[in-house]
C-alpha positions in Angstrom: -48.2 26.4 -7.3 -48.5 29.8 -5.8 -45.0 30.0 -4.7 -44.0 28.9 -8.2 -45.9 31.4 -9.8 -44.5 34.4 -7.6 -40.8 32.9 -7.7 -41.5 33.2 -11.9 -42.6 36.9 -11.1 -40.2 37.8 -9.5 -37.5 37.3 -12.0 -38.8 40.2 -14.3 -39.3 42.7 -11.6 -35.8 43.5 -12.5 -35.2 42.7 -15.9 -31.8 43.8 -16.7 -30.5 42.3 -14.0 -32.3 38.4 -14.4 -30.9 39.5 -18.2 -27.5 39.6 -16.8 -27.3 36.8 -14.8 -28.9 34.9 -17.5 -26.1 35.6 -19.6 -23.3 34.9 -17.3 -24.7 31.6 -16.4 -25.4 31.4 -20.0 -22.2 32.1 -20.8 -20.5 29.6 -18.4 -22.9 26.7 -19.6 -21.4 27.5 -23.6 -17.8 27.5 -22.9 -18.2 24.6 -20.8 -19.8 22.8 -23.8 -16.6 24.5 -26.0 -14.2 23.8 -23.8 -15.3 20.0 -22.8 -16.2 19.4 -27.1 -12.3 21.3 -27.4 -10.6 18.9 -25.3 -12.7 15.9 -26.0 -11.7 17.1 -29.8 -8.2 17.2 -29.6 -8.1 14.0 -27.8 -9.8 12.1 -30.1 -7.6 13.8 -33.2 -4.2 13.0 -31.0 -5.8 9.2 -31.3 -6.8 9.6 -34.8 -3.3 10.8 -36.0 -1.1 8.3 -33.9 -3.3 5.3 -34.7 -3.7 6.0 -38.6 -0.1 7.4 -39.6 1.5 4.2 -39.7 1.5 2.1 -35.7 -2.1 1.0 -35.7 -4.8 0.9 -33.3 -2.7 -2.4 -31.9 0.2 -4.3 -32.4 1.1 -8.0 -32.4 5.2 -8.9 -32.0 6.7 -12.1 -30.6 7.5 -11.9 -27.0 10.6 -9.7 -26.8 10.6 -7.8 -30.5 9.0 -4.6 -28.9 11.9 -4.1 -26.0 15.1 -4.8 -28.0 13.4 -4.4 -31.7 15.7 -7.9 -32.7 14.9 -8.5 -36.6 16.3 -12.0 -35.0 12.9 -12.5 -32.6 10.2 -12.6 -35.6 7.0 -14.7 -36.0 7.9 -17.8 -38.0 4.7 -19.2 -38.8 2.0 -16.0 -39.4 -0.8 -18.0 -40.7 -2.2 -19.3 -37.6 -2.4 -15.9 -36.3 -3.9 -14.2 -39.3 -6.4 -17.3 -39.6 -7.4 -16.3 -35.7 -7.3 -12.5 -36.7 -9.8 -13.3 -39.2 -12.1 -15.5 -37.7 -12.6 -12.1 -35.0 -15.1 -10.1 -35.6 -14.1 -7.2 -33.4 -11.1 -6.7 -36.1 -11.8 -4.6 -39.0 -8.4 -4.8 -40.9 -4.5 -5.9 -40.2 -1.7 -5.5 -41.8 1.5 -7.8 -41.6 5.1 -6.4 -41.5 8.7 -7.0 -41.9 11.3 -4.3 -40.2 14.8 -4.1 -40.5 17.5 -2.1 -40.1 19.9 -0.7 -42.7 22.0 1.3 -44.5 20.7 3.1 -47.9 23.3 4.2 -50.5 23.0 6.3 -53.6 25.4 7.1 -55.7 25.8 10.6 -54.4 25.9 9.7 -50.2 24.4 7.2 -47.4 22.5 7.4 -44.5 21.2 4.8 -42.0 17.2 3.9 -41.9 14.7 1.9 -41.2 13.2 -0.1 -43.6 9.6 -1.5 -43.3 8.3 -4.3 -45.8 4.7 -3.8 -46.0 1.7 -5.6 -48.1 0.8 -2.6 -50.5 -2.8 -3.3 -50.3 -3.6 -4.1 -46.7 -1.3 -1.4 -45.6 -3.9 1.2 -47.0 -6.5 -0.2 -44.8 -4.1 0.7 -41.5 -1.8 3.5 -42.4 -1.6 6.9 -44.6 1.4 5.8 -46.1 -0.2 6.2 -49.3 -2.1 9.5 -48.4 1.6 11.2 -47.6 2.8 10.1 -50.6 4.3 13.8 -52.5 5.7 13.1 -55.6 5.8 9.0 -57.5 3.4 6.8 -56.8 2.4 4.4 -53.5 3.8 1.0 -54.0 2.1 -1.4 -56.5 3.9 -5.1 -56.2 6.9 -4.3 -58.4 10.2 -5.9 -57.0 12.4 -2.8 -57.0 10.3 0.1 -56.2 10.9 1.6 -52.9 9.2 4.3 -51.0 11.4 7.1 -49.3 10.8 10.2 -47.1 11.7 13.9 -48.9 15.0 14.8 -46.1 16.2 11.2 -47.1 15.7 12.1 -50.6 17.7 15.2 -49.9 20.0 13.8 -48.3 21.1 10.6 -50.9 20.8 13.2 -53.6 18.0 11.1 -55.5 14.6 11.8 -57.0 11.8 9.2 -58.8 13.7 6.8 -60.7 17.0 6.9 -59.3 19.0 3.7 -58.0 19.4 3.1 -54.3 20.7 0.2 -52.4 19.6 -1.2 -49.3 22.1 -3.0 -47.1 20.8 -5.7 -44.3 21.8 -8.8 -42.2 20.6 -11.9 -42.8 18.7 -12.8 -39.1 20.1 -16.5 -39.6 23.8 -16.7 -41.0 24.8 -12.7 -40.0 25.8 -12.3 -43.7 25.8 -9.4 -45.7 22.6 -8.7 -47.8 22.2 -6.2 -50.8 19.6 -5.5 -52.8 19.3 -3.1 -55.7 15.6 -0.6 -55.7 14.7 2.2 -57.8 12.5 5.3 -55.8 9.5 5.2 -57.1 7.6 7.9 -54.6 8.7 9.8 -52.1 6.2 10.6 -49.1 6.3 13.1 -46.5 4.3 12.7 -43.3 5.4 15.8 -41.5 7.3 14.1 -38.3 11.0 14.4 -39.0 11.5 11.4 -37.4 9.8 9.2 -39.9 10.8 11.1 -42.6 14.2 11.2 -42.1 14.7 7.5 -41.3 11.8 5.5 -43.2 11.6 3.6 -45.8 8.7 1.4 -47.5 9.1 -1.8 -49.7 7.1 -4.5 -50.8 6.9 -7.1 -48.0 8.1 -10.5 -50.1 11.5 -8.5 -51.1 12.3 -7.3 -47.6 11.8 -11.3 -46.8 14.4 -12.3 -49.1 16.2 -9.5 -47.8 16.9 -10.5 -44.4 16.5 -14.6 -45.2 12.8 -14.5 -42.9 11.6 -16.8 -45.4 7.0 -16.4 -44.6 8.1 -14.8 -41.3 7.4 -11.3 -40.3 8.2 -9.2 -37.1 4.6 -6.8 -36.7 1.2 -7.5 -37.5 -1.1 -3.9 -37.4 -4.3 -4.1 -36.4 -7.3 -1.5 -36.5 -10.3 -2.5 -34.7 -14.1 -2.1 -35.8 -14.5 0.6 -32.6 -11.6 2.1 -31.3 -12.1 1.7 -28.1 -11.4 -2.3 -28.1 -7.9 -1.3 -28.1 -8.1 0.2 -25.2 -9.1 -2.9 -23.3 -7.0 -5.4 -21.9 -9.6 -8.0 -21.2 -10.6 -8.1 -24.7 -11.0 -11.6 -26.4 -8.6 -10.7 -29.2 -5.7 -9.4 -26.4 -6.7 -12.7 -24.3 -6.1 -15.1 -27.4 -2.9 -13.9 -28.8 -1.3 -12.9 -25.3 -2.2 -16.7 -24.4 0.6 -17.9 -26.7 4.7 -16.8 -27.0 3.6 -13.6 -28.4 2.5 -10.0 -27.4 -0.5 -7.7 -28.3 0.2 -4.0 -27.6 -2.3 -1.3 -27.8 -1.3 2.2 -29.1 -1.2 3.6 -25.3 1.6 1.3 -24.8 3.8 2.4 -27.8 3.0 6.0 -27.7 3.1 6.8 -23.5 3.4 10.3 -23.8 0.1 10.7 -25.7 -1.4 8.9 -22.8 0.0 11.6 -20.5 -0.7 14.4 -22.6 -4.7 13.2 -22.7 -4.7 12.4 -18.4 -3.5 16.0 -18.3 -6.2 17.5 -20.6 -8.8 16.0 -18.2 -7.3 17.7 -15.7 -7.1 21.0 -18.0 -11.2 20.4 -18.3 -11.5 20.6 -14.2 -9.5 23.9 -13.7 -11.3 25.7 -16.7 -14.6 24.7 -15.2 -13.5 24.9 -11.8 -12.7 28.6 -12.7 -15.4 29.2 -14.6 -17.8 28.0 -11.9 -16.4 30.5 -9.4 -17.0 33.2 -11.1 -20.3 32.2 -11.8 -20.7 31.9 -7.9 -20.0 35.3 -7.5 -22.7 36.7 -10.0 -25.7 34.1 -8.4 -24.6 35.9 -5.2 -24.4 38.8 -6.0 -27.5 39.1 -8.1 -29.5 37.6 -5.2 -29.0 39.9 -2.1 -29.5 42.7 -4.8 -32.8 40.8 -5.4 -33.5 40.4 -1.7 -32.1 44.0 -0.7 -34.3 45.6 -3.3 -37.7 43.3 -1.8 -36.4 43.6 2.0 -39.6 45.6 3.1 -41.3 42.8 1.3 -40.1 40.6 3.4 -40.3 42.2 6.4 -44.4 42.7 5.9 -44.2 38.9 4.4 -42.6 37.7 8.1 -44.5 40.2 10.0 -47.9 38.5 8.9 -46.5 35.3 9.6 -44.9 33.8 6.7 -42.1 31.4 8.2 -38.7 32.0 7.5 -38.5 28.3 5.3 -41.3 29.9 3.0 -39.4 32.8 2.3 -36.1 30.5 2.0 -38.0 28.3 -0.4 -38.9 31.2 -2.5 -35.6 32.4 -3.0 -34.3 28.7 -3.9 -37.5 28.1 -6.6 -36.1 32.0 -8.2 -32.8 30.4 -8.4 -33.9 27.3 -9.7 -35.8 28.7 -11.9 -33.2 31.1 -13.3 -30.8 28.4 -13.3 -33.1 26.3 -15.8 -34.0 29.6 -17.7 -29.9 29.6 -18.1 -29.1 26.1 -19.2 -31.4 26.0 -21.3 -30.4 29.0 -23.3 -27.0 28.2 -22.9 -27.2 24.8 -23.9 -29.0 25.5 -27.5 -26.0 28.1 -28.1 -23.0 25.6 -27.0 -24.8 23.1 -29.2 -24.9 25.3 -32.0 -21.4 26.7 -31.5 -20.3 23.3 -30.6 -21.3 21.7 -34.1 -19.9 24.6 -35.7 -16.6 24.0 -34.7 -17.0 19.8 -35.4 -17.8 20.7 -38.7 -15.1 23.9 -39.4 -13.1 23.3 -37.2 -10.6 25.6 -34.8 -7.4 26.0 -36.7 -4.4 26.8 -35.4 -1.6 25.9 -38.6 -0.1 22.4 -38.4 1.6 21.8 -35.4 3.0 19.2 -33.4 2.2 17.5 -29.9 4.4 14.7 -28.6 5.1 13.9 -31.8 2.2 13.9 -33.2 1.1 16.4 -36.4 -2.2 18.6 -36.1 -3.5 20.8 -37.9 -6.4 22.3 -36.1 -8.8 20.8 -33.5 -12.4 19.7 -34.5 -14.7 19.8 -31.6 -16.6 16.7 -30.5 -20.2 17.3 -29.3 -21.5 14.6 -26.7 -24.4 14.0 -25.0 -23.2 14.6 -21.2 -22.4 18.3 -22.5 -26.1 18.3 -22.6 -26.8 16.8 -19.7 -24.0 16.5 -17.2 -23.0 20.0 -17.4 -26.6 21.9 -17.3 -27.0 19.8 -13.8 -23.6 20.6 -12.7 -24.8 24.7 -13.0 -28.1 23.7 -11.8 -26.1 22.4 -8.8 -23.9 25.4 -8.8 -26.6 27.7 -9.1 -28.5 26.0 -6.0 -25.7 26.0 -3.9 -24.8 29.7 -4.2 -28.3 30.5 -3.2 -28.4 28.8 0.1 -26.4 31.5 2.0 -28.7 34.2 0.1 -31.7 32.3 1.0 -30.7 31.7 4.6 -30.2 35.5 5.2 -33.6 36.3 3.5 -35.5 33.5 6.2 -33.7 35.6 9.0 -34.8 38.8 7.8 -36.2 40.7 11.0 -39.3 42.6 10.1 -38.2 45.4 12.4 -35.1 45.8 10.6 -36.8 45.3 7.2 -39.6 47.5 8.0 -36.8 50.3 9.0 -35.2 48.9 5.3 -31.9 48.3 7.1 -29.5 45.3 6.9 
């Protein structure tokens, strides 16, 4: 208890300089918490943004649909499948789809797309379709109405109430399909690959489109929590996968957002990796100045007979102590600044990455920040102090006496 109470002494016989180092380790503690709630942030909104736009948290096709995207290889008989999805209760929504490829004519020009017949109302509960919607209205039921991106718009020459056509293949006699639609929104998501090349209609008509009859090539799926979709060994991945179709999570459609996230984490280690080093420097240096200033100290202390483990000890509590003096400081200011941000926001302008639209980063705060991290500078701080510590137990008290090093 005595060595505790002169290790706490200690720290104010130079003020400014326990201040400083206070601050820096302060300092490193709250843009660790930044950095890790930035990253951990923009992660989460990359997720967010691919799974919500239009693919889904997961998808199911029949075996072979995702590779060569065949409207030929579609799911004859849904129900089964839906009845299953259903009866899960990790599964908070799904949406079934029909996609086919086409040409769209106006009077005015044509353009290749693809067309995706969706079920107006359970489509809201999977994608922002609706949300992206710019000028008209989201689809309501209406045979004809049709759904088309603002560059396509530009490009047929049409606006709301104008007549396209959409031309298809029927998937079982190869024949020639038309049918007649009038635009009844356009929508703009932002990604010029959906927006140049999308189009929405009511499920039923793209059916009778393409001859499909109840079939459909895609059922979305968004789970309750997220992170279901992520894992392989999930009940809902090990029923469907069981039969002659295929559950894909959004990692497996969307690989480079996988790599872009491994790469953040590594982004995480160098910032704190950096961070941590120059934090090394200040312990260090703020502790021989600390021991240079008290050197005769020590040199009476050892002359007297203190052991050289007693003094080391003392020096390793006054780093502990400033350590925890540090953290937590630092750690009410990164949670602070930290929630800040989750609720503001950082923003940058909308931009893309891999494909993906943001606009801004929102911070995530998490409960390792709090914990993790203040033991990792704890750590930090520990270790810098040994070599400190060791010279201070070796002190001779002739040398210190003569205040030499």
């Amino acid at each position: 208890m005595l060595v505790l109470k002169l290790a706490w002494r200690n720290l104010f016989r130079n003020k400014r300089r326990t201040l400083l180092t206070v601050m820096l380790l302060s300092f490193t503690l709250v843009s660790l918490i930044l950095a890790d709630g930035m990253i951990k942030g923009m992660q989460e909104d990359l997720v967010s943004s691919v799974t919500q736009t239009l693919s889904g948290e997961a998808q199911i096709h029949k075996k072979g649909f995702f590779d060569e995207l065949d409207e030929k290889i579609f799911i004859a008989k849904p129900e089964s499948i839906i009845t299953q999805i259903l009866l899960n209760n990790d599964v908070e929504a799904y949406a079934p789809r029909v996609l086919l490829g086409g040409m769209v004519a106006s009077p005015y020009n044509i353009t290749s797309g693809l067309i995706y017949g969706v079920d107006a109302t359970q489509e809201t509960d999977i994608s922002k379709i609706k949300n992206a919607i710019i000028d008209g209205a989201y689809l309501s039921g209406l045979k004809r109405e049709i759904l088309i991106g603002k560059p396509m718009s530009d490009t047929l020459e049409v606006s709301l109430g104008d007549r396209i056509v959409i031309t298809a293949v029927e998937v079982d006699t190869d024949e020639i399909s038309q049918e007649l639609f009038r635009v009844s929104g356009i929508f703009e998501f932002g990604l010029p690959e959906l927006d140049n090349s999308l189009s929405f209609i009511n499920i039923n008509i793209a059916q009778h489109l393409i001859g499909l009859n109840n079939g459909i090539h895609q059922i979305a799926v968004r789970f309750k929590n997220p992170e279901y979709a992520l894992d392989p060994e999930h009940s809902f991945y090990q029923e469907i996968n069981q039969q002659d179709l295929e559950v894909l999570s959004w990692l497996d459609f969307n690989p480079s957002i996988a790599s872009l996230i491994g790469m953040s984490n590594y982004a995480t280690i160098i910032i704190g990796s950096i961070l941590f080093l120059l934090a090394i420097f200040g312990v260090v240096n703020s502790l021989f100045m600390s021991i240079y200033e008290r050197l005769y100290e020590f040199g009476v202390a050892k002359a007297i007979g203190t052991s050289g483990s007693e003094l080391m000890s003392l020096v390793m509590l006054e780093s502990l102590l400033l350590a925890i003096v540090s953290c937590v400081l630092g750690a009410v200011l990164g949670y602070f600044v930290n929630s800040w941000f989750a609720i503001n926001g950082i923003h940058f302008g909308t931009y893309e990455v891999s494909g993906v639209v943001l606009q801004g980063i929102h911070t995530k705060v998490a409960l390792e920040q709090f914990t993790v991290l203040p033991l990792c500078v704890i750590l930090l701080v520990l270790v810098s102090a040994i070599y400190p510590s060791i010279f201070a137990a070796r002190i001779m008290p002739v040398n210190a006496l003569n205040r030499s090093l």
